[in-house]
N, C-alpha and C positions, 0 to 999 in steps of 0.2 A: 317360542322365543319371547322373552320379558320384552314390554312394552312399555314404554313410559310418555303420559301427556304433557310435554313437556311445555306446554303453553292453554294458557286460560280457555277452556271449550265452553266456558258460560257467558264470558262479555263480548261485545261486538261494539267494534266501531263501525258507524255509518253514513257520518257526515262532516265535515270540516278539515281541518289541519291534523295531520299526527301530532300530537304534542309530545312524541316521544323522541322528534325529527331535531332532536341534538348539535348542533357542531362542538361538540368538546369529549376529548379522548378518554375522560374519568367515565362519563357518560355513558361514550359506546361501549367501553368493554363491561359497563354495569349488565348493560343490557344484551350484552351478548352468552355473560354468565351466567343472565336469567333464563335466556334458552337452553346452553349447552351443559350446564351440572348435571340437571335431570334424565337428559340424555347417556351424558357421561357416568352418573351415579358418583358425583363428586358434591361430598357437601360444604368442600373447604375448611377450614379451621373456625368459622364464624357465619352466621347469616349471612346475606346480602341485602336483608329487608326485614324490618320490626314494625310489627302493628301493635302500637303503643296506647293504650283505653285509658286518656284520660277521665272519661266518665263511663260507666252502664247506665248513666239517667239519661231518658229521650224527653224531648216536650212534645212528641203526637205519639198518636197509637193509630198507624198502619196496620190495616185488618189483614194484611201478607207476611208483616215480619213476625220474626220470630221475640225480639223484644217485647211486646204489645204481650202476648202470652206467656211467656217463659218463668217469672217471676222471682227470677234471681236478686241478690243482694245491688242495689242500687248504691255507688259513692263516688268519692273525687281522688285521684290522685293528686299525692301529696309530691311539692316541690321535690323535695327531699329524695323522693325516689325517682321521678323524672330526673333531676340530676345524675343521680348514681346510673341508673340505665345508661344516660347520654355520655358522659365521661368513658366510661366502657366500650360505646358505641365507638365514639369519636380514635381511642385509644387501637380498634381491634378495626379499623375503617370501613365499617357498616356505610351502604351506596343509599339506600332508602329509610326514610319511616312514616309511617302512617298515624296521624293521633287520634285513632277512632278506630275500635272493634263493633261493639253491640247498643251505644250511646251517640249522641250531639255532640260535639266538644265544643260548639259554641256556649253551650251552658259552661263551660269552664273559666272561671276570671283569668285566668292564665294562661290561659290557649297563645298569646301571644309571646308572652315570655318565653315558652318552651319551644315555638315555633324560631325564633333567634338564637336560642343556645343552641339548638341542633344547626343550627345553621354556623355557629362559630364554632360550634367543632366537628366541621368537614364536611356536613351529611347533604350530599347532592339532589338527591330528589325527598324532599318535605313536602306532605300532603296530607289531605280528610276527607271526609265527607261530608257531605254537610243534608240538610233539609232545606237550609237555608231561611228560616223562618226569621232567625235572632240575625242577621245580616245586616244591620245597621250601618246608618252611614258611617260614626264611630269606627264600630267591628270593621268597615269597610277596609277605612284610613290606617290601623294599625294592622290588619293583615298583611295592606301592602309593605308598608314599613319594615315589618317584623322577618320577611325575604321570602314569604311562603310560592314557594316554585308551581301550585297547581292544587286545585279545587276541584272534586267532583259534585255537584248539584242532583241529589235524589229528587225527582220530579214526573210521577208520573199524569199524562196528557198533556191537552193543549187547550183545555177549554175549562170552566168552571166546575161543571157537574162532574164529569169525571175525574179533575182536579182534587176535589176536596170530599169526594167519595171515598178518595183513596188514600188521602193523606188527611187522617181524621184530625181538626184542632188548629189547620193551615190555611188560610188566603188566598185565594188565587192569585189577586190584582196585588197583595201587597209581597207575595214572592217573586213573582213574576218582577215587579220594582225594584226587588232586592239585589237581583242576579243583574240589571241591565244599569243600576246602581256600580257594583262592582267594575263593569265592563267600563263605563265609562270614567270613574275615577280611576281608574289604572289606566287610562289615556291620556286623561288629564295630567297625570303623573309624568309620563311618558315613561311607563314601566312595562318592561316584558313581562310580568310574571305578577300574580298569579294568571300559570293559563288558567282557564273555568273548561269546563266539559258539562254537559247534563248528562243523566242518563236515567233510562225508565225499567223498571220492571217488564219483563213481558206479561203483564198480566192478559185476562182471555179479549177483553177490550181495546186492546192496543194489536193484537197480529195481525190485524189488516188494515191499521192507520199508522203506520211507521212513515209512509210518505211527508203524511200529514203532522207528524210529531216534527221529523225534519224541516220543513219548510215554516213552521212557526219558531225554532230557534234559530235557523241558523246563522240568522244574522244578530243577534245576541249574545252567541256564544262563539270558542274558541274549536270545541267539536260535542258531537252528539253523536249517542249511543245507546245502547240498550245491553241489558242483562238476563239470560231466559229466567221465568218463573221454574225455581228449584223443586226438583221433586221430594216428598216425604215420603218414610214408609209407611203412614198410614193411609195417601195415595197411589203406591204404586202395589207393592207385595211386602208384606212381613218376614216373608220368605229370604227378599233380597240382603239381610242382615250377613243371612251364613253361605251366601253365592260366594265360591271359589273364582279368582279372577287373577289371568298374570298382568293386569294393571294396574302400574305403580304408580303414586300420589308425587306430583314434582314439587308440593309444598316442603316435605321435610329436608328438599336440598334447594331453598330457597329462603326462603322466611319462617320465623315465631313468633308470637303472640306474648305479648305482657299484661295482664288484668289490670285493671284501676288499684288494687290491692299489692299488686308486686306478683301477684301469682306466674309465674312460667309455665307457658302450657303449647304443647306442639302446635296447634295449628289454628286458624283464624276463622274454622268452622268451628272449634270446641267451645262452644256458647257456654258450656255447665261445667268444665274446667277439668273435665274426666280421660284429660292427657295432662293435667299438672304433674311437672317434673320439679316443682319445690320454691322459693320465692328470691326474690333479687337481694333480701334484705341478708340469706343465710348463703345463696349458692351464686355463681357468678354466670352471666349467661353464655358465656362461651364453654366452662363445662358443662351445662346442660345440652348444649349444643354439640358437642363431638362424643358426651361422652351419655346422656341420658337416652337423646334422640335417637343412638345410631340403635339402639334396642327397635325401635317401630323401624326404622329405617331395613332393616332386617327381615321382620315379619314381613313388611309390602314385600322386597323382593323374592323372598320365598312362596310367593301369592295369599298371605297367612295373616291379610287386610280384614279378613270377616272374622278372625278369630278377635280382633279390637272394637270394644262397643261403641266408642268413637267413632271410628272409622266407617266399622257396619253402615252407621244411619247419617254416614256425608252426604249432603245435597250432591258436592262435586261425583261423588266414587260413581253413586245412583245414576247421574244423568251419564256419565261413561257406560257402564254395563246396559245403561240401555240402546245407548246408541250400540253397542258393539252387539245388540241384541242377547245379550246372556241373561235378562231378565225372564 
């Protein structure tokens, strides 16, 4: 029987508010589409979520990510094609966008302007990630401004040493200000939004202090979370590449990925762009979508995931076959 994970088996919520706890009907049915497609093997006419890289440039190097090593082309998205993307978005009624794949987007002078155009054409949940280093009080005031619905805080620990062991070129005390910055000028405002979230790697450091990660945000933030440390294959087995598996990936009937470049590319683990299906500037993204994608969408359900080199070496596929034991 084909199986499908139809919901995120690597994040964990642990502490605070759901901030996915909605009253508005655009909303709910966002997020019940994000369950039931993958379930259903419906990928609709369009995404329901774009993870939009306004930059691949980082200001730390995290000795965990995969950015810090990787060493691909570093650059900025241009106006011109955040436009085009948005317009499309706005047109074909995309529910989410993320403006951050493998980069900051605080380093983007524009971060804000894109975060209001998405916002004036329709797109319901707008968000990033952040490090939150460049969080100024500035960055603060126009985030709020600008409508952004929700912040996720990369942040791993609760103390100095572990803090900035981990997040190499970061502050403790003046992040830590950053974020409690945010929280209270959007009081001051008396604005809903942005929610904030933290959340940590499970690095080996952190599996038995999650109490203690808890109990130093929670009265800072909106909610707190954690994300398991992903596996690699040069950690697990080499082998795991070409493991036959009837589990199907629920990204390709949920969301796609746009590079800083314009590149189109299936999925939001493809870091080196080796599911590019062609660029914004030549192909549009709703045929990439119904008509490039449904080629992998195919191969998963035929269980024909290992024959894609992509795929093979997913963080996500990996920690599935493992837990399902088929490593």
């Amino acid at each position: 029987m084909t199986e499908i994970a139809h919901k995120d088996q690597i994040h964990h919520d642990i502490a605070g508010e759901d901030i996915f706890s909605i009253e508005d009907d655009n909303f709910r049915t966002y997020r019940r589409l994000w369950d039931e497609n993958p379930l259903d093997l419906n990928s609709g006419s369009f995404p329901l979520h774009l993870d939009i890289e306004v930059t691949s440039a980082c200001n730390l190097k995290c000795p965990f990510c995969a950015t810090t090593y990787s060493g691909f082309k570093n650059g900025f998205m241009k106006w011109e094609t955040v436009k085009k993307i948005l317009d499309e978005a706005g047109d074909n009624g995309l529910y989410a966008c993320k403006f951050n794949f493998r980069g900051e987007p605080l380093l983007h002078k524009d971060i804000g302007r894109f975060i209001n155009y998405a916002k004036k054409k329709g797109i319901i949940d707008v968000f990033f990630n952040t490090n939150a280093v460049l969080l100024t009080e500035d960055k603060v005031k126009m985030l709020i401004d600008s409508g952004l619905d929700r912040l996720t805080v990369s942040f791993e620990g609760f103390d100095k040493t572990l803090y900035e062991k981990n997040r190499l070129g970061a502050k403790f005390e003046e992040v830590v200000a950053n974020v409690v910055r945010l929280r209270n000028m959007r009081e001051s405002l008396r604005s809903k939004n942005p929610k904030i979230r933290v959340q940590t790697v499970l690095i080996p450091e952190m599996k038995d202090r999650l109490a203690e990660y808890v109990s130093f945000w929670k009265d800072k933030v909106d909610q707190v979370s954690y994300n398991d440390m992903e596996p690699s294959v040069d950690t697990v087995n080499s082998n795991i590449k070409r493991i036959k598996s009837s589990w199907i990936c629920p990204f390709p009937y949920q969301r796609m990925t746009v590079m800083w470049d314009g590149t189109l590319t299936a999925c939001k683990n493809d870091y080196y762009g080796k599911l590019a299906m062609g660029n914004v500037d030549s192909i549009s993204i709703k045929k990439c979508w119904t008509d490039s994608l449904d080629t992998l969408r195919k191969l998963h359900k035929n269980g024909q995931a290992h024959d894609i080199e992509a795929c093979g070496e997913c963080p996500l596929r990996m920690s599935e076959l493992i837990k399902r034991e088929e490593v």
